[in-house]
C-alpha positions as CSV (number, residue, x, y, z in Angstrom):
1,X,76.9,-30.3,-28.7
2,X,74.2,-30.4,-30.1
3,X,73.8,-27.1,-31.6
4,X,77.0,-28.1,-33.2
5,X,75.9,-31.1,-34.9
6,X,72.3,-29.1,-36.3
7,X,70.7,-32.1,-37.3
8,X,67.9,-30.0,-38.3
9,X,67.1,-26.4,-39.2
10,X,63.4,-25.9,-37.8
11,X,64.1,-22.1,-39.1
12,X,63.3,-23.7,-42.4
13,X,60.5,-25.0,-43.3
14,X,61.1,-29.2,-44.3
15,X,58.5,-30.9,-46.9
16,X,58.1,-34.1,-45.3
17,X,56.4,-35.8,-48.0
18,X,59.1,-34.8,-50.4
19,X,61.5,-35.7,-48.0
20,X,59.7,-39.1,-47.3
21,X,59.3,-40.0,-51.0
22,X,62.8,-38.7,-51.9
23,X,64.1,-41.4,-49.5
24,X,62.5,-44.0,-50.8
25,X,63.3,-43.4,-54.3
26,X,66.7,-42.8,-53.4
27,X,67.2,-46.2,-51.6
28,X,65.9,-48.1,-54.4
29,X,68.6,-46.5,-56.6
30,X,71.0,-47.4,-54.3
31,X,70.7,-50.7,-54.2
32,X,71.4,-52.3,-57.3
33,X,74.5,-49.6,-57.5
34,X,76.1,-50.9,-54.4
35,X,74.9,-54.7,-55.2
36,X,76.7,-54.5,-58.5
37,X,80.2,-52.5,-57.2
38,X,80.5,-55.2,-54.3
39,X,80.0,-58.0,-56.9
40,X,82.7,-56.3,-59.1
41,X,85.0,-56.1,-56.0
42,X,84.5,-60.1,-55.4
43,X,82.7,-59.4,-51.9
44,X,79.5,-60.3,-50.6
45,X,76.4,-58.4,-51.8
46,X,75.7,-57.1,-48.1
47,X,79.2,-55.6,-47.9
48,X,77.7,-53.1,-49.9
49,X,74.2,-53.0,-48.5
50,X,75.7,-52.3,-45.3
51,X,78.2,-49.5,-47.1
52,X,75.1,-47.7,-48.3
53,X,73.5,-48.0,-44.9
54,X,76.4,-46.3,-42.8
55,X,77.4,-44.1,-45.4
56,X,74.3,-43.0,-45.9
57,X,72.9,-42.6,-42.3
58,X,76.3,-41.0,-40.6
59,X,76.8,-38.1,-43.3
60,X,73.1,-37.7,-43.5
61,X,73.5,-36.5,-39.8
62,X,76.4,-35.3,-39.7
63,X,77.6,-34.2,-42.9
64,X,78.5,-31.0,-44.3
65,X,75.2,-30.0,-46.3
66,X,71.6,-31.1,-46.6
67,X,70.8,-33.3,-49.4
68,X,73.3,-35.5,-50.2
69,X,73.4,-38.5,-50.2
70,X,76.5,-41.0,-49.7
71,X,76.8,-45.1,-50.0
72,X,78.8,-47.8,-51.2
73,X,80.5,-45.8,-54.5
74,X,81.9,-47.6,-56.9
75,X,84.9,-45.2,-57.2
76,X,86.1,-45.7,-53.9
77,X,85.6,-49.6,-54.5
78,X,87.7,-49.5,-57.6
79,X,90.9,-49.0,-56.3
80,X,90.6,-51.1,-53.8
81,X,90.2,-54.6,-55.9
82,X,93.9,-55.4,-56.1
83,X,94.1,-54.9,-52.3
84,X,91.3,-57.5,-52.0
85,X,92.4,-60.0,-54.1
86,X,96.2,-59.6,-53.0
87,X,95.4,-59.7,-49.2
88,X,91.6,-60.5,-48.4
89,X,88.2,-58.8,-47.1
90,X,89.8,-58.3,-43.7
91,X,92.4,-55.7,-45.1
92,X,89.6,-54.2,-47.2
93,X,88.6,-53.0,-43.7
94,X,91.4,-51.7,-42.7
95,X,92.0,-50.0,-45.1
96,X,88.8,-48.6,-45.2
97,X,89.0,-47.9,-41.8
98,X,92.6,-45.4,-42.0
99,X,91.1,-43.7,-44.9
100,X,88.2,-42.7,-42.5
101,X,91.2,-41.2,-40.3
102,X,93.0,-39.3,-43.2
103,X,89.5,-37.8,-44.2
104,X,88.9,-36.7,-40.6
105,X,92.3,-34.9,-40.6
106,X,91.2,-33.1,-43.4
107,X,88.3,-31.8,-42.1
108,X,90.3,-31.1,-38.5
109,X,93.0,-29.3,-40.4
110,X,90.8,-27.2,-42.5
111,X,91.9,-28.5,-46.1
112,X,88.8,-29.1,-47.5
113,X,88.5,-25.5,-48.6
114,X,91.2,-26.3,-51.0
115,X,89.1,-27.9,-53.3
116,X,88.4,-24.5,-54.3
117,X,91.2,-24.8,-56.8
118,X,89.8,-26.5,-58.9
119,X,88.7,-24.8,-61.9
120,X,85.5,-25.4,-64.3
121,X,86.9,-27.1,-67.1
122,X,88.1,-29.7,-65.0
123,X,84.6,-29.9,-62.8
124,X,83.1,-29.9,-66.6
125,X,85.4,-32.9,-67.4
126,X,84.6,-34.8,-64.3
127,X,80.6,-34.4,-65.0
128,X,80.9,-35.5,-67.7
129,X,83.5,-38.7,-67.5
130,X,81.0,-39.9,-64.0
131,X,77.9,-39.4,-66.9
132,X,79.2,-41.7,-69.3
133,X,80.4,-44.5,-66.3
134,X,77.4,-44.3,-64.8
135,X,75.6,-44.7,-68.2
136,X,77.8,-47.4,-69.3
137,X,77.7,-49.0,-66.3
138,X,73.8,-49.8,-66.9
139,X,74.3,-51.1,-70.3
140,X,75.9,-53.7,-68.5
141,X,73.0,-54.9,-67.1
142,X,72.1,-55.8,-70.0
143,X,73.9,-59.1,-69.7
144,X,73.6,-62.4,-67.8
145,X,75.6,-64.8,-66.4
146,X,75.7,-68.0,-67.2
147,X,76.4,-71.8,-64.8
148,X,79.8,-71.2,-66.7
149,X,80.6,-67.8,-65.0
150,X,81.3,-66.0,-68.2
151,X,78.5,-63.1,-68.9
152,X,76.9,-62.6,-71.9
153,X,74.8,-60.3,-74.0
154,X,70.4,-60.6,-73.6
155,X,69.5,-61.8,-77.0
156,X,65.5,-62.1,-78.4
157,X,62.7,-61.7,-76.5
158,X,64.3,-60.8,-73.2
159,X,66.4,-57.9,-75.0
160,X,63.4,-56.9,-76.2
161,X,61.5,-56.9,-72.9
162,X,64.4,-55.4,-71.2
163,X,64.6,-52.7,-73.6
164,X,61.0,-52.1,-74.1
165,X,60.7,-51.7,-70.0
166,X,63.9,-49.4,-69.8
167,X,62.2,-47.6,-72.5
168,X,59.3,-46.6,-71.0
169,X,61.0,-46.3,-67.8
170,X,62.6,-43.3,-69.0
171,X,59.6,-41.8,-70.9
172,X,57.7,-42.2,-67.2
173,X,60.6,-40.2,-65.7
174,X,60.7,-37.5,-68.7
175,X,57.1,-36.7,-69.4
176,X,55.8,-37.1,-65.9
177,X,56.6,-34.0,-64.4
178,X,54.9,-32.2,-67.4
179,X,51.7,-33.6,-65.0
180,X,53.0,-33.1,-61.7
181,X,55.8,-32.6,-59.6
182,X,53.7,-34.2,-56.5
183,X,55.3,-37.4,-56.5
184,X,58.8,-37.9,-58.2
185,X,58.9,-39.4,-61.2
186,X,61.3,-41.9,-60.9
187,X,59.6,-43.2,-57.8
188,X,56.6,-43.0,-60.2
189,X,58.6,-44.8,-62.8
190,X,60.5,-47.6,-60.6
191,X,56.4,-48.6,-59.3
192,X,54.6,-48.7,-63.0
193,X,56.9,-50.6,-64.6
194,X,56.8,-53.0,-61.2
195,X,52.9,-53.2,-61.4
196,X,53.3,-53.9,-65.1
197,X,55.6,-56.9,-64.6
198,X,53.6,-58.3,-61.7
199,X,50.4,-57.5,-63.2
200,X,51.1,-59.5,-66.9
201,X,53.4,-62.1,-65.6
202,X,56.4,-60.9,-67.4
203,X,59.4,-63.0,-67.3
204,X,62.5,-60.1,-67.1
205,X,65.9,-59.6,-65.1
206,X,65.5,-58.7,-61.5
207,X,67.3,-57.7,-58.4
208,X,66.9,-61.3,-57.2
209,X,69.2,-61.9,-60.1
210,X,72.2,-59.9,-58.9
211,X,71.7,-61.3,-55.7
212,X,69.7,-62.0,-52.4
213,X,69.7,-59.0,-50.1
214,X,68.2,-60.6,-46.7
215,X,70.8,-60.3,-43.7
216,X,71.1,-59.1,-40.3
217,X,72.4,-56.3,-38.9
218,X,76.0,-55.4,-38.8
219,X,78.3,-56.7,-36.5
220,X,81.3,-54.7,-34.6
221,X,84.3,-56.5,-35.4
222,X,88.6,-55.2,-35.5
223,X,89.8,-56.3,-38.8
224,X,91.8,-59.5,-38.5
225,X,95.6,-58.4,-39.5
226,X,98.3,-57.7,-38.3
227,X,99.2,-55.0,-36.1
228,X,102.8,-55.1,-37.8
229,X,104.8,-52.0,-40.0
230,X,104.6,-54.5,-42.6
231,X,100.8,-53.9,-42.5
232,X,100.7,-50.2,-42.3
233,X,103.5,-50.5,-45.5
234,X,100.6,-53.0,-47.2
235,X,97.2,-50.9,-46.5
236,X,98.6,-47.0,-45.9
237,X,99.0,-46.5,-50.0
238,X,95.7,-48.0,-50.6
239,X,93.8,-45.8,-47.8
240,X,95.6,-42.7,-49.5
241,X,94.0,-42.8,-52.5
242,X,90.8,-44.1,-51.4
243,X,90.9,-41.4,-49.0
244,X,91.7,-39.2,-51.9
245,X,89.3,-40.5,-54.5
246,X,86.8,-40.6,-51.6
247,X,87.4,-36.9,-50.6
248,X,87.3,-35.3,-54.0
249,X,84.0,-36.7,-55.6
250,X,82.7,-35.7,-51.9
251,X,83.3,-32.1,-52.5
252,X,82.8,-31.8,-56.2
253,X,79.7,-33.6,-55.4
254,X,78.8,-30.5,-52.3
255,X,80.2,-27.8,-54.8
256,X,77.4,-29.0,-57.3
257,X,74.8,-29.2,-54.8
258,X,75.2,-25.6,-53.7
259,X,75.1,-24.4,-57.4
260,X,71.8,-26.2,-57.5
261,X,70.5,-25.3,-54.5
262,X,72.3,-21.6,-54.6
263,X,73.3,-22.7,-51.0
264,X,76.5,-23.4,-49.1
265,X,77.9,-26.4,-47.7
266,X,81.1,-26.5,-45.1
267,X,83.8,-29.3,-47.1
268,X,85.3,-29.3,-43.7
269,X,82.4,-31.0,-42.1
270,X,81.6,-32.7,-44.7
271,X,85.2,-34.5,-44.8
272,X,84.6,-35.1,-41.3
273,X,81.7,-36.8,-41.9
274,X,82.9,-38.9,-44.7
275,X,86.1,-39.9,-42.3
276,X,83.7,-40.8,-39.5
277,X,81.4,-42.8,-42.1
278,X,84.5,-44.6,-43.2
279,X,85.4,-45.5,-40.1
280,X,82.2,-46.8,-39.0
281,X,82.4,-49.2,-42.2
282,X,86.0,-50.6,-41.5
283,X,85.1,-51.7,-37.8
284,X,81.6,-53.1,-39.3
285,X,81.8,-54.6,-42.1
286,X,80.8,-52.5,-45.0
287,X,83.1,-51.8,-47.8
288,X,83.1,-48.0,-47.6
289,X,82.1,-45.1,-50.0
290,X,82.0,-41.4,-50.5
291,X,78.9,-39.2,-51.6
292,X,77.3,-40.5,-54.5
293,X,76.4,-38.2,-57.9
294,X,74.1,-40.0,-59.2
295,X,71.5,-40.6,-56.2
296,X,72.4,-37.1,-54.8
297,X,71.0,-35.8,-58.1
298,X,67.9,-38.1,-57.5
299,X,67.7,-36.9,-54.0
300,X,67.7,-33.3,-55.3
301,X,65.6,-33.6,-58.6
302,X,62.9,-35.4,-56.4
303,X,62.6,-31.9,-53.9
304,X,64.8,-33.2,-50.7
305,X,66.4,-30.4,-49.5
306,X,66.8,-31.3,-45.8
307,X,68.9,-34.4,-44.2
308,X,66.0,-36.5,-43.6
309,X,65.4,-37.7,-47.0
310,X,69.3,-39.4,-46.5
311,X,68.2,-40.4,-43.3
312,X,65.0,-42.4,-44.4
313,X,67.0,-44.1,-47.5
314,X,69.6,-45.3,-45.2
315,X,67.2,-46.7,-42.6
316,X,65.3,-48.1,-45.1
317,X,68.0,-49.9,-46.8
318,X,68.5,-51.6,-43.1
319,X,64.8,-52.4,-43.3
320,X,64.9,-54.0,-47.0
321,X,68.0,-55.9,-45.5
322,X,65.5,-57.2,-42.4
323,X,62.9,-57.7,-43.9
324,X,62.0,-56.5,-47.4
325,X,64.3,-58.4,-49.4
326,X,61.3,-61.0,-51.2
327,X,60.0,-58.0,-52.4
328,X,62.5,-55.6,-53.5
329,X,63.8,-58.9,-54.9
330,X,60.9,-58.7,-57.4
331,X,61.9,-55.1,-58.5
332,X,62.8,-54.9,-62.5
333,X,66.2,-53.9,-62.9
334,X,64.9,-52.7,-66.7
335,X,63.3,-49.8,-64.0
336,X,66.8,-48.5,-62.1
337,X,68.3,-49.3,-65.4
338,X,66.1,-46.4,-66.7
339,X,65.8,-44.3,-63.7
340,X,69.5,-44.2,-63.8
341,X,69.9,-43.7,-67.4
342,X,68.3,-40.7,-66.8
343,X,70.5,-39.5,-64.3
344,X,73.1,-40.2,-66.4
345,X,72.2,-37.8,-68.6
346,X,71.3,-35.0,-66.4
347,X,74.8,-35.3,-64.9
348,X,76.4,-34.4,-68.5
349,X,76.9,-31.2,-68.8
350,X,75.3,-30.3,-72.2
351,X,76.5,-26.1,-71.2
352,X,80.2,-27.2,-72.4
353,X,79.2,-28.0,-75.4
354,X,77.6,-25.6,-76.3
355,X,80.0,-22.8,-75.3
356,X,83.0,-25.3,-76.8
357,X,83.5,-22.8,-79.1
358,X,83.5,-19.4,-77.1
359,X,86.4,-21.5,-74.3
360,X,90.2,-21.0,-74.6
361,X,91.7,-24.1,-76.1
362,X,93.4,-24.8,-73.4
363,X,90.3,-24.8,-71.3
364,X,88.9,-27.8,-73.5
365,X,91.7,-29.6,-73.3
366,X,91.5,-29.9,-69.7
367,X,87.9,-30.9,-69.7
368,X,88.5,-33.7,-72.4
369,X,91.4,-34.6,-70.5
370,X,89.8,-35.0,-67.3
371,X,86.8,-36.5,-69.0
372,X,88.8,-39.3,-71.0
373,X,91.2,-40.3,-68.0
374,X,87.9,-40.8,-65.7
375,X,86.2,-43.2,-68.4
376,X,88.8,-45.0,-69.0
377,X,90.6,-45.4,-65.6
378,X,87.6,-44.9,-63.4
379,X,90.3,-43.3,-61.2
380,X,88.2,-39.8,-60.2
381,X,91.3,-39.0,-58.2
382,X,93.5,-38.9,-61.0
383,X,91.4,-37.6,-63.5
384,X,90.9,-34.4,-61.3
385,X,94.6,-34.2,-60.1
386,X,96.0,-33.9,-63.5
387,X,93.4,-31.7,-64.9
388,X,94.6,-28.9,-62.0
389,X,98.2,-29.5,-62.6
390,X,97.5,-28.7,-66.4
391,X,95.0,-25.4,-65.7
392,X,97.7,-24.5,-63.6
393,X,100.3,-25.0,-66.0
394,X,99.0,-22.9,-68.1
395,X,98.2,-20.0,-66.0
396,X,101.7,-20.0,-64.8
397,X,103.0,-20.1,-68.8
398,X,99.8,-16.9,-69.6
399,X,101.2,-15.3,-65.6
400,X,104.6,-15.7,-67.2
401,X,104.4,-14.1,-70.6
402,X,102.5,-11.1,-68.6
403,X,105.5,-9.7,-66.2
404,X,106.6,-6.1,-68.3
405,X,109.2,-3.7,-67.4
406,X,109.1,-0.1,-68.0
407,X,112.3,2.0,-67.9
408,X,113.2,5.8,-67.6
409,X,116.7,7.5,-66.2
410,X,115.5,10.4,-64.0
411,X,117.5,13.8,-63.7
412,X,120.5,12.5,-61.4
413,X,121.6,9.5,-63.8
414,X,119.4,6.8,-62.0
415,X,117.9,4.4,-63.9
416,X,114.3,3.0,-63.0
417,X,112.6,0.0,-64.1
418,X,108.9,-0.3,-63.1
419,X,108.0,-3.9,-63.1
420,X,104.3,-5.0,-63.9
421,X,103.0,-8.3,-63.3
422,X,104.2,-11.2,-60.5
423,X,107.6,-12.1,-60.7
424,X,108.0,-16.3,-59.8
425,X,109.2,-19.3,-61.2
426,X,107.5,-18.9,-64.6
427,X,108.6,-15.3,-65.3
428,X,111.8,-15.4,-63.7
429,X,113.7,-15.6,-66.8
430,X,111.8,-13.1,-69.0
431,X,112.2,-10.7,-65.9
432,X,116.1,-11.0,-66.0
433,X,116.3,-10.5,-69.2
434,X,114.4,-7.0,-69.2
435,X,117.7,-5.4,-67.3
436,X,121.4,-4.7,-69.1
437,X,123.8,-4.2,-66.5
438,X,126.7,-3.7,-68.4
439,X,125.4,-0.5,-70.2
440,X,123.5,1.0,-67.3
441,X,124.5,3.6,-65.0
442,X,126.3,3.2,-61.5
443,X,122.6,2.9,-59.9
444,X,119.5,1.7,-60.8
445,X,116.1,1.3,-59.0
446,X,113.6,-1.6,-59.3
447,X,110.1,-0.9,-58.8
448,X,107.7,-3.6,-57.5
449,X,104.8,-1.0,-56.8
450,X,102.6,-3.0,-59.6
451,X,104.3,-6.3,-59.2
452,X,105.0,-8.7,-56.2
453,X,107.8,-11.4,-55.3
454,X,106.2,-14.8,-54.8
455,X,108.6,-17.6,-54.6
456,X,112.5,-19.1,-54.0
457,X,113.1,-18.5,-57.9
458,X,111.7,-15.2,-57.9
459,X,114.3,-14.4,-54.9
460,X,116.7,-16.4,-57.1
461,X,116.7,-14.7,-60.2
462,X,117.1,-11.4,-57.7
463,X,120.1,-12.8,-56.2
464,X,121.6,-13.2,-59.5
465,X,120.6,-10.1,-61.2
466,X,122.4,-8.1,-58.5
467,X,125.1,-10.1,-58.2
468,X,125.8,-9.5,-61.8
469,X,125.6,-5.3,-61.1
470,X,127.6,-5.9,-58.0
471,X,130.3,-7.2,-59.8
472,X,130.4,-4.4,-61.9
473,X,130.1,-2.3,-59.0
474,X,126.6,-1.2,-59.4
475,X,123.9,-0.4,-57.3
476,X,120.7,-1.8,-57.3
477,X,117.9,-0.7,-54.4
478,X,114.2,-2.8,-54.3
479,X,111.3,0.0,-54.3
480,X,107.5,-0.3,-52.8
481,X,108.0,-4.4,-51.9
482,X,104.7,-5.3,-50.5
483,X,104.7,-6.3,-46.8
484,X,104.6,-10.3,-48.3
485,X,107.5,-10.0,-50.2
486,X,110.0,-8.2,-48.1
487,X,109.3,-11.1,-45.9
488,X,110.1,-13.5,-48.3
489,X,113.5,-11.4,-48.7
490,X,113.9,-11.1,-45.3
491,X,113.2,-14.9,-44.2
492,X,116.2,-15.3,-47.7
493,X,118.8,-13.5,-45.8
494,X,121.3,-16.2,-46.2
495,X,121.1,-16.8,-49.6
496,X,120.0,-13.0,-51.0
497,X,121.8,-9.2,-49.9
498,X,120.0,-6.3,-51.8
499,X,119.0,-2.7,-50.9
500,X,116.1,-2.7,-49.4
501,X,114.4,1.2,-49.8
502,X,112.2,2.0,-46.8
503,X,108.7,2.8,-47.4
504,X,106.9,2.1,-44.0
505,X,103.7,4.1,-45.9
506,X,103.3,1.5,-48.6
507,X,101.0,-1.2,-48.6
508,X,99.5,-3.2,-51.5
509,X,96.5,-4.2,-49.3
510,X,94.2,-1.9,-47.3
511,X,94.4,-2.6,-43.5
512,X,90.8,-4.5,-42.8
């Protein structure tokens, strides 16, 4: 068992004090993040302090690579609001709680590799659409609420203040490293601008003004609903896509971590993980979550590249909610503001614009596409969903334009036509109309040697081009099918007759 779980590699050699600073700086980015989503959601601010606890400390442990880090994410919050405000905080958790099962099925069934279909353009586009959310979502801290409960803009001197600070919050985090890489810079950052408020009295917004962050510990508890079909018809659509939502910024997020890291994570563990995570949230309290971009990029940037830097944010989130709320109370938001700002910029991926002009149009499309529909809809799940169905719309339309026939009649009247490129649902039609039956001879011969049957249409448009020679009572005979595709004929007997020629010898793969 416990070789399974390899909480730790002691083959490698772990950098505690990276690991150790990392942590911290990581849970002080967290904070106001999952503060401000459970806010949003109209739940209590240690709903998501207790998110970015369990999140963070089971997938730490247990998840599917070192390094990152999961909490209370905004994106899996989103799409649960109208569930919240329909039904109440106690089908929040179960809901949460199912989504943990449909992400553990995931990993049990071995689908996380899937997300391996998902092309560039669209992991460009999603980059880039979580850069400007997370960016924008900062400038919203710019604003205060009033007795009323309507928010508005910070006008004179505390604009100023908040903007100077913010300012120099990001200067702290750009230039420092040019001095040394020692101590992160945004840890660096987060404690000057601190000591600078402290130390000159300065009057600007902090966490205290979001909201108090002392509690206890969480509770076990079964969510209070109904154990009725009505329920399950009430909380199983929400659970899907959060499971979804959940699943996919999980693994884009491990995908982006092992091009950073040149490393490789297992998605299958990792959606284990997440489902386990999830789980743990619905039966305590905490509104759930999925790896986060943002503070996985801090995590990474700051040298982590073991769990325990995960491990230390999480437990020290549970110690901030014991006991270190007065002072991380005090902590400038004008600081995370910056320190995610940053962040925010380092997630955009500056690469697609410069090669904008040397990608197929297409290509671009998809990114701006999946870019625009995660800004404006928050809805990650979506945003990445119909970016693949277009990339793969297109492939089958550039697949489809690519099938070629080339014909010759051989000494004994027998007409041949060598097919090149897949035959399925995209180049069905363009195959069938390659042949003329009515002026060919008695018998002709298809050639698949450079070409292979894929799907029902494919075996459709078969059906249909022989039928036609049949009827003029022609023969037609099927030559060098790959092992695959004579399968696909075989398993079509009911629908599909042809002439089959036997060629035992040929096979379009090498045994392994």
């Amino acid at each position: 068992m416990i070789a399974k779980l390899n909480l730790f590699d002691f083959s490698k050699k772990i950098n505690y004090k990276n690991e150790l600073l990392a942590g911290f700086t990581v849970a002080m980015t967290m904070i106001p993040e999952s503060l401000s989503f459970a806010i949003l959601a109209g739940l209590s601010p240690l709903t998501g302090l207790y998110a970015a606890f369990m999140m963070g400390l089971v997938t730490a442990i247990l998840g599917g690579r070192p390094g990152m880090v999961s909490g209370g994410a905004g994106a899996t919050i989103v799409v649960l609001i109208a569930l919240i405000k329909s039904h109440g905080i106690e089908y929040l958790f179960a809901a949460v709680a199912m989504a943990g099962i449909f992400q553990i099925s995931v990993g049990v069934f071995k689908l996380g590799k899937f997300v391996r279909l998902i092309p560039q353009p669209v992991m460009y586009g999603f980059l880039n659409g979580l850069a400007v959310i997370i960016f924008m979502s900062q400038i919203e801290q710019f604003k205060v609420i009033d007795a009323n409960g309507t928010y508005s803009w910070l006008q004179g001197t505390s604009l100023y203040i908040m903007l100077g600070l913010t300012a120099l919050t990001i200067a702290i985090v750009y230039f420092f490293p040019k001095i040394t890489k020692v101590v992160p810079a945004s840890l660096v950052a987060i404690l000057a601008v601190f000591a600078i408020v402290v130390g000159f009295n300065i009057n600007t917004k902090t966490v205290a003004d979001i909201a108090s962050i002392s509690g206890n510990l969480p509770s076990f508890h079964i969510p209070k609903v109904p154990f009725t079909l009505e329920t399950l018809q009430i909380v199983f659509p929400y659970a899907m896509v959060m499971a979804g939502v959940g699943l996919i910024e999980s693994l884009l997020t491990l995908s982006m971590v092992d091009e950073i890291t040149d490393s490789k994570g297992s998605a299958n563990k990792e959606s284990i993980a997440q489902g386990i995570a999830n789980m743990t949230n619905g039966f305590f309290g905490g509104m759930g979550g999925c790896a986060m971009v943002a503070q996985t990029l801090v995590n990474i940037n700051a040298g982590s590249r073991a769990r325990l830097s995960g491990i230390i944010a999480s437990l020290m989130i549970l110690a901030i909610i014991l006991f270190g709320a007065p002072f991380i109370e005090k902590i400038p938001m004008a600081a995370l503001v910056g320190v995610m700002m940053v962040v925010a910029l380092g997630t955009f991926q500056w690469v697609s614009i410069r090669i904008v002009n040397k990608m197929p149009k297409s290509d671009i499309f998809v990114g701006i596409t999946v870019a625009l529909i995660t800004i404006v809809l928050h809805n990650l799940a979506l945003a990445v969903l119909v970016g693949v169905i277009i990339a793969a719309l297109v492939f089958a339309w550039d697949n489809a334009k690519r099938i070629r026939a080339r014909k010759h009649t051989d000494e004994n009247g027998v007409k041949h036509y060598e097919i090149f490129g897949p035959l399925f649902f995209g180049s069905a039609t363009t195959f069938t109309d390659k042949f003329d039956p009515a002026n060919d001879p008695s018998e002709i011969i298809i050639d698949f040697k450079e070409s292979r049957i894929v799907d029902m249409t494919a075996i459709d448009a078969l059906d249909k081009l022989t039928k036609r020679y049949h009827q003029l009572n022609k023969k037609v005979t099927l030559k060098h099918l790959s092992e695959d595709s004579r399968k696909l004929l075989k398993d079509a007997r009911a629908v599909i007759d042809v002439n089959i020629e036997e060629d035992p010898s040929y096979k379009v793969m090498p045994d392994k």
